[in-house]
N, C-alpha and C positions, 0 to 999 in steps of 0.2 A: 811956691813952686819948689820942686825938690830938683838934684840932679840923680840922671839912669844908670848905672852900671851893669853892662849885661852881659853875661858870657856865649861867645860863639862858638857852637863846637864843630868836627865832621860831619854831623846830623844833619843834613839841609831839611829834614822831614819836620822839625822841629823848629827853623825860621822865624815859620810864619806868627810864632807867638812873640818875638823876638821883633819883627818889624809890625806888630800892631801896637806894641808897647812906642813904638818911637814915632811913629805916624800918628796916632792918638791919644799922645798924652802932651803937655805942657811941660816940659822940660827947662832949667835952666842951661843945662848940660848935658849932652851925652855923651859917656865913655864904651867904647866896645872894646871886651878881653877878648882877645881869639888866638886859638892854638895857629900856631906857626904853617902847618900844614893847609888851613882853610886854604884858599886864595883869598881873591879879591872879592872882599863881602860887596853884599848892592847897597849897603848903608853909609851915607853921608856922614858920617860922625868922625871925632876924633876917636884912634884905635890905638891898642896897644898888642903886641903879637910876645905873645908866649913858649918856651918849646916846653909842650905837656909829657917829652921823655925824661925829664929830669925828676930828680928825685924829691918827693914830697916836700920836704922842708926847705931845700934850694929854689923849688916855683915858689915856692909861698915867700923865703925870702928876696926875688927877684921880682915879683910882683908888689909886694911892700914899695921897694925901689921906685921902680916907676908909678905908682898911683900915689906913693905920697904927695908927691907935689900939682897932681893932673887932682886931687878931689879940691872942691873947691873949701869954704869957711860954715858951709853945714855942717850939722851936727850925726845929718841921718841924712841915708841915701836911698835911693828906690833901689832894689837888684834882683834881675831877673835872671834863674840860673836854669830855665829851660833847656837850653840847650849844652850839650858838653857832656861831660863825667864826671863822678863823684869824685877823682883825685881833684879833676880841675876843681871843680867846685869847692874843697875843702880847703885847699889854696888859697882863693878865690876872698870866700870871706873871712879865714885867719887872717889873711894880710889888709880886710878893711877893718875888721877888730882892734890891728894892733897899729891903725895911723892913730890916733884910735875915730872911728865914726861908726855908731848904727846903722843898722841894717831897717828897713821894710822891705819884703818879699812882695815883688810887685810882680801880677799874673794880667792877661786881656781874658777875659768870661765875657757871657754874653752881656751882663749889663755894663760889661767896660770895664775898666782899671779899676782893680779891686789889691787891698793890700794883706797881707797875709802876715799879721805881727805878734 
């Protein structure tokens, strides 16, 4: 099993790939990113809240912060960057590059959890 890190962004239109990844997959863990603006997501998970007005290299070094010690002792993580922005996202996985762990780009298609590496 792997653990999920997934970015939530204002998009609710986008969710839905976001809560199929976490309802149908096996997980050890799941981490939700979400910009500070969301509310309150409908996913049970442990969350970490983000402010996506800062500037590039400050999110990425604030999210470093907080996910270093929230990923667990794998080496590679599943992440699903469906939903959000490109700033978020570029944030997103410099700061798991540099705890340092792998990335698999993990998508819900129709045959299910497909990894994109």
């Amino acid at each position: 099993m792997m653990e999920l890190v997934a970015f939530l962004g204002t998009d609710k239109e986008n969710w839905g790939q976001v809560s199929a990844l976490i309802n149908r997959g096996k997980w050890d863990k799941i981490l939700i990113v979400k910009n500070k603006e969301v509310e309150d997501s409908p996913f049970d998970c442990e969350t970490i809240k983000i402010d996506s007005n800062m500037p590039l290299i400050e999110l990425k070094e604030s999210l470093l912060t907080k996910l270093k010690d929230k990923i667990g002792g794998d080496f590679e993580v599943a992440l699903s960057i469906a939903s959000g922005n490109g700033k978020e996202h570029m944030a997103l996985i410099s700061a798991l590059l540099s705890i340092p762990v792998g990335i698999k780009f993990a998508a819900f298609t129709k045959k299910g959890i497909e990894y994109l590496t």
